[in-house]
C-alpha positions in Angstrom: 225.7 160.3 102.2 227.1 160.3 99.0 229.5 157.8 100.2 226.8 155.4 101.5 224.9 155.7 98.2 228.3 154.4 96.0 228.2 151.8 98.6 224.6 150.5 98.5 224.6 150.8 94.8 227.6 148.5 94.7 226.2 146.1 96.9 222.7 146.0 94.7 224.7 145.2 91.6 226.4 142.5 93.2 223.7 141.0 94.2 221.9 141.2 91.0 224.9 139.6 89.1 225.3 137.0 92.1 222.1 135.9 91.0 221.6 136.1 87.1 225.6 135.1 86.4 224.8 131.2 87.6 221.9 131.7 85.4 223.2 132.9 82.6 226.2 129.9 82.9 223.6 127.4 83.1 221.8 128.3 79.8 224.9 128.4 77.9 227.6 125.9 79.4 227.2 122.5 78.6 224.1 122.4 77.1 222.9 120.0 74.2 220.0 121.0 72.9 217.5 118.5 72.4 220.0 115.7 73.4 219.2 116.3 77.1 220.8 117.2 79.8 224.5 118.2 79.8 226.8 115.1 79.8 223.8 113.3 78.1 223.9 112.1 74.2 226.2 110.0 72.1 229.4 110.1 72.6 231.1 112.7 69.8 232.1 110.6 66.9 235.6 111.9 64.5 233.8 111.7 61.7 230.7 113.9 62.3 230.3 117.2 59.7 231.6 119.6 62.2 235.2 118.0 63.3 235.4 117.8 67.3 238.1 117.7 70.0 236.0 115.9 73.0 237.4 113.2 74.9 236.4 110.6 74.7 236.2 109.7 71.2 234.4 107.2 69.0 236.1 107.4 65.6 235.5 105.2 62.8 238.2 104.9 60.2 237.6 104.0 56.5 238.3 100.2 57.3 234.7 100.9 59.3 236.6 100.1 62.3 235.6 101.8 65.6 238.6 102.5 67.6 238.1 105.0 71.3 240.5 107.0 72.6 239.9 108.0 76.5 242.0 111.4 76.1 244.0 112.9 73.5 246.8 110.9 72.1 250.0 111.3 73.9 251.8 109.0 71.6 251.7 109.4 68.5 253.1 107.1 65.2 252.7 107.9 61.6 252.9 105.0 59.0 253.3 107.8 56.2 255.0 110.6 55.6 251.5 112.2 54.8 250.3 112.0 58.1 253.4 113.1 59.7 253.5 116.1 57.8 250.2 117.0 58.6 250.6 116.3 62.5 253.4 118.8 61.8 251.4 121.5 60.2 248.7 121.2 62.7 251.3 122.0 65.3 250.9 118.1 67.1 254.4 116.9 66.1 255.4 116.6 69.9 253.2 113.9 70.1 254.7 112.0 67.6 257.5 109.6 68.7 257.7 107.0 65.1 257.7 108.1 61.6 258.4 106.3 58.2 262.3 107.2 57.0 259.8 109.1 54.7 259.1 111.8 56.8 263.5 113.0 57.2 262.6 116.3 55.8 260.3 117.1 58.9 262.1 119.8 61.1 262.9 117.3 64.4 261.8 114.4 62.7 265.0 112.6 63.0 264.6 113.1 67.1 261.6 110.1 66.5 261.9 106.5 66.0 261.9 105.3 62.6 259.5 102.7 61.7 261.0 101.8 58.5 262.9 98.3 57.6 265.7 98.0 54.8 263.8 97.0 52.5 261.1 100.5 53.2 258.0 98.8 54.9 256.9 98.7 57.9 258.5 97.1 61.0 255.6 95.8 63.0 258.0 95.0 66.0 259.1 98.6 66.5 255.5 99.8 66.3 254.2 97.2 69.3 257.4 98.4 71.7 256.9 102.0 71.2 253.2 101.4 72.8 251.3 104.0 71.1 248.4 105.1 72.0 247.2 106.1 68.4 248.5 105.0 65.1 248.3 107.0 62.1 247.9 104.7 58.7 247.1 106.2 55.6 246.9 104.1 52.4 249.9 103.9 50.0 252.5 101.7 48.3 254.0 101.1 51.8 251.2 100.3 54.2 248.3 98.1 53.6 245.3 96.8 55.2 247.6 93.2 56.3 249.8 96.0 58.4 247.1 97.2 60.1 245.2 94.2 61.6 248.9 92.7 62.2 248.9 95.6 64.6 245.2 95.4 65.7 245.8 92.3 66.4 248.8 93.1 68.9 246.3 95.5 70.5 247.5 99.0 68.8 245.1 100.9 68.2 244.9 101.9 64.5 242.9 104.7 62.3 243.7 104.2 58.8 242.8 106.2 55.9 241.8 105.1 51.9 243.9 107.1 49.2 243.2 110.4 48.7 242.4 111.6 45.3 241.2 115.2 45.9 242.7 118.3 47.6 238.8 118.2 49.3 239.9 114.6 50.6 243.4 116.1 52.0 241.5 118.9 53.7 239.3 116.4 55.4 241.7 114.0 56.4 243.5 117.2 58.3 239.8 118.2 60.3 240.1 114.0 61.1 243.7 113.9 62.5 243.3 117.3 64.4 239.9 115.6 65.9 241.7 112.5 66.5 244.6 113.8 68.2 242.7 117.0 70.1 244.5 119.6 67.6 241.3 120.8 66.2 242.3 124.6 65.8 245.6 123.8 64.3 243.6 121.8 61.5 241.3 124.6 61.2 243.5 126.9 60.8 245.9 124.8 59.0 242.9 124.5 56.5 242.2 127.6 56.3 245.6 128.7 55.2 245.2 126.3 52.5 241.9 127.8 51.4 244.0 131.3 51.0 246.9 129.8 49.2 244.9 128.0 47.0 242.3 131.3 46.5 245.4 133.2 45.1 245.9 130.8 42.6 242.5 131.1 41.7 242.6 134.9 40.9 245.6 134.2 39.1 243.8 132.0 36.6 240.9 134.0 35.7 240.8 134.5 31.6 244.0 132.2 31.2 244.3 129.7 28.7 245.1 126.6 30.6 248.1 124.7 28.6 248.7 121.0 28.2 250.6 119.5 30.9 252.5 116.5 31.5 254.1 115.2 35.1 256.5 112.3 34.6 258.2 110.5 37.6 260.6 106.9 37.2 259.0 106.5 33.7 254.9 106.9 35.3 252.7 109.7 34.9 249.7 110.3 36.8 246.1 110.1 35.7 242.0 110.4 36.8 241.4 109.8 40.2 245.1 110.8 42.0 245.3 114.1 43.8 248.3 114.7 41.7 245.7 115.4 38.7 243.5 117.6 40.6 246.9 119.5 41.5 247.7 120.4 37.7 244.5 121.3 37.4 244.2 123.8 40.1 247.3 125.2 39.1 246.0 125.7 35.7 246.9 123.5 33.8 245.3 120.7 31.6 246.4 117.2 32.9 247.0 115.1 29.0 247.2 111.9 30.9 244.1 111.9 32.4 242.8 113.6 28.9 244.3 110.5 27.1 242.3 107.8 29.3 245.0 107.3 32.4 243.4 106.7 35.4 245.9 106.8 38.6 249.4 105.8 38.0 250.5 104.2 35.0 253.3 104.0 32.6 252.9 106.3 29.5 253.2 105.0 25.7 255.1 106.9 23.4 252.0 107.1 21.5 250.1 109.0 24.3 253.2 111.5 25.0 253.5 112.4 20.6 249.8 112.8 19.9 249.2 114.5 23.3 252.2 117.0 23.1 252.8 118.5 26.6 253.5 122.2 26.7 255.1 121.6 30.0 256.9 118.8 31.7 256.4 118.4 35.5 259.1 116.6 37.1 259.6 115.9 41.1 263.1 116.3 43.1 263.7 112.7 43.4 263.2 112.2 39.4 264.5 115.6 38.3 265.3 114.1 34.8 263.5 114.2 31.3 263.1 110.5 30.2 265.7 110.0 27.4 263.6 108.8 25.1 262.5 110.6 20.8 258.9 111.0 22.5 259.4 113.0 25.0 261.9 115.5 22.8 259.6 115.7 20.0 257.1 117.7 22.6 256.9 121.0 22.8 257.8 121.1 26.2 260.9 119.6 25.8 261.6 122.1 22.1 260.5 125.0 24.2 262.7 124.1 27.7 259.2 124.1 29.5 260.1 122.1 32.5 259.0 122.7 36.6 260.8 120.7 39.0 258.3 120.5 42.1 259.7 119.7 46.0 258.4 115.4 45.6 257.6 116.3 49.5 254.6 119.1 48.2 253.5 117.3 45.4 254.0 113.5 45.7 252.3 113.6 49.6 248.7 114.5 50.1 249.0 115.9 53.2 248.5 120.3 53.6 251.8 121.2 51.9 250.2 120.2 48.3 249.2 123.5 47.9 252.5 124.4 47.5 252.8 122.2 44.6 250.0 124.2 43.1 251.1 127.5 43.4 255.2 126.4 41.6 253.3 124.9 38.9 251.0 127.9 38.8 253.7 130.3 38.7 255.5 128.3 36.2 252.4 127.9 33.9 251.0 131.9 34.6 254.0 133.6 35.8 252.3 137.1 35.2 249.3 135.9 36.6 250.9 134.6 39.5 253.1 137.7 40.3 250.0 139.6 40.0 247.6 137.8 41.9 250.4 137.2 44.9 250.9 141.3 45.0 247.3 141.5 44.8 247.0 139.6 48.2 249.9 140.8 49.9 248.4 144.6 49.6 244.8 143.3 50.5 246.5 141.4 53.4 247.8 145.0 54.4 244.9 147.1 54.3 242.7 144.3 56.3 245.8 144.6 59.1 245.6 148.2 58.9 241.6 148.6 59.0 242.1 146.1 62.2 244.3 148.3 63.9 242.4 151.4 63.3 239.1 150.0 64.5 240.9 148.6 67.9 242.0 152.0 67.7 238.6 153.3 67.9 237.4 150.9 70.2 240.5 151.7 73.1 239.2 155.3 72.5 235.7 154.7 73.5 234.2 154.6 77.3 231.1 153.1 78.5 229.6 152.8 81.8 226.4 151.0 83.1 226.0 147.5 82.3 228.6 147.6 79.5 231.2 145.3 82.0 229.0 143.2 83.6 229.2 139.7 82.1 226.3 137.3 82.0 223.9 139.9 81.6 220.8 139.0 78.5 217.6 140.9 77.8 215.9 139.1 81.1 218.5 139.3 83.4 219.6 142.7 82.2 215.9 143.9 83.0 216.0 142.5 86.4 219.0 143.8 87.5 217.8 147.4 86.0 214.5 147.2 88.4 217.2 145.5 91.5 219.3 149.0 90.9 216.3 151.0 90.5 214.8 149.9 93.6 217.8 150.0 95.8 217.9 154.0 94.4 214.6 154.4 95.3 215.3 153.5 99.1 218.4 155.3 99.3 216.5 158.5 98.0 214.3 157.8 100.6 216.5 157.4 103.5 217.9 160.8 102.2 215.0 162.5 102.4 214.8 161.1 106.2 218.2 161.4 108.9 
């Protein structure tokens, strides 16, 4: 009998979860609240709050141009080296087959097409012939508006991007390409290990004295409204050319550089060089040998890698700090991994029975399949009591 009983039992559950488990899917797959019906609604649009990966997609890029894509983007071509280097981070570079001659420091990147004529802008021909089925086209000195309805026109389809000017605007355009091209947990996460980077830095700064800062490239500097700005600043350090009236990229006067004497120089890999000029060595930064040579591909490109621009400027500005704030994280990071593994630990070592493994099962449905067991109990007591 005790046999039979197991086997009764067993059939009772099942046929309480063969009934509450298509239940249970159909209140919570698919569903869209007061939309309707599932399948019902708008199509999901790229630039909604919460970024999305459905397919397919109405997007509208800052030119307020609609484009749709079907499916996710098999084919893939960057116009910037920004955008590659994101498609990169977010883990999508397979899909791109044409980059700018821009993008070269991309691990693989010489494996794709380049897009790029002599005379560094962009070959429209190249772009039509590689058919892609999404083009990537942030603003800059090397695409334009005119390149992207000369490909519009040749039916590409084209999502282009204003400048950015904030490490908030280079976080959002990451959500955007990972909803464009259906990489939306890479973005997130890609984002989120920006958010952590950048956090450190922010520990690092607490109580310190932010010094005057200048970054100098080819003779320019960079002022208000340029992400390059908001990068000194996070990193700690007082940007004098926006403090002296420069708004994005200008050419210093010698005037500007004496009265506002820089503590520190910030110079890029491609223009590694102090300007040879009495203005720049009467600054303190030049006196002192206060110079940081940041990677041009972190700091000149807003794409996620800035925020390793911040954190060399930061550690050149607040080295202390820095160290401090980095050890801080790294043992923080340790005891988080080691409080993980304890409580899966914990968790292996415990055993449930019951309902614990039964999937699908809510308050309701829970209660019904209690009184379906409970009944099926009482009649197998009852045929016990009776051979």
């Amino acid at each position: 009998m005790h046999v039979r009983r197991i086997g009764v039992v067993g059939i009772a559950l099942l046929v309480v979860i063969g009934f509450v488990s298509p239940l249970a899917a159909a209140g919570t797959v698919g569903t869209t609240g007061a939309a309707g019906p599932a399948g019902a609604g708008p199509a999901p649009t790229a630039d909604a709050t919460e970024p999305t990966c459905s397919f397919p997609l109405t997007a509208t890029d800052d030119t307020d141009t609609e484009i749709e894509l079907e499916s996710p983007p098999e084919t893939v071509v960057t116009l910037n080296p920004s955008a590659a280097q994101t498609m990169w981070e977010i883990g999508a570079e397979e899909q791109v087959v044409g980059t700018t001659q821009h993008a070269a420091n991309l691990e693989g990147a010489e494996d794709r097409t380049s897009i790029s004529t002599e005379s560094d802008t962009i070959e429209h021909e190249i772009i039509v012939d590689l058919d892609p089925d999404l083009v990537l086209a942030p603003s800059s000195d090397y695409v334009s508006e005119e390149d992207v309805e000369t490909l519009r026109e040749a039916d590409v389809p084209v999502y282009y991007f204003d400048s950015a000017e904030s490490i908030d605007d280079v976080r959002d355009r990451t959500h955007t390409i990972g909803s464009l091209v259906g990489e939306c947990d890479g973005a997130a996460e890609t984002v989120d290990w920006m958010d952590e980077e950048l956090a450190i830095v922010e520990d690092a700064l607490e109580g310190e004295e932010r010094p005057d800062v200048l970054y100098t490239f080819f003779g320019f500097t960079a002022g208000e409204e340029t992400f390059i700005h908001e990068l000194i600043e996070a990193a700690g350090g007082t940007n004098v050319a926006a403090e002296a009236g420069i708004a994005e990229y200008q050419q210093p006067t010698d005037e500007m550089i004496v009265e506002q004497d820089p503590e520190w120089l910030v110079l890029n890999t491609n223009s590694p060089e102090v300007p040879d000029a009495p203005a720049y060595d009467s600054t303190t930064a030049v006196e002192t040998n206060q110079t940081v040579t940041v990677d041009v591909n972190h700091l000149n490109r807003p794409g996620p890698r800035v925020v390793h621009a911040v954190a060399a400027m930061a550690e050149a500005f607040h080295p202390e700090a820095y160290a401090e704030a980095v050890a801080d994280a790294e043992t923080e990071s340790e005891t988080d991994a080691d409080d993980k593994s304890q409580a899966d630990s914990d968790s292996d070592s415990d055993t449930t029975d019951d309902s614990d493994g039964i999937p699908g099962f809510g308050i309701v449905p829970a209660g019904a399949a209690l009184l379906a067991l409970l009944g099926s109990l009482a009649v197998i007591r009852h045929g016990d009591r009776n051979p």
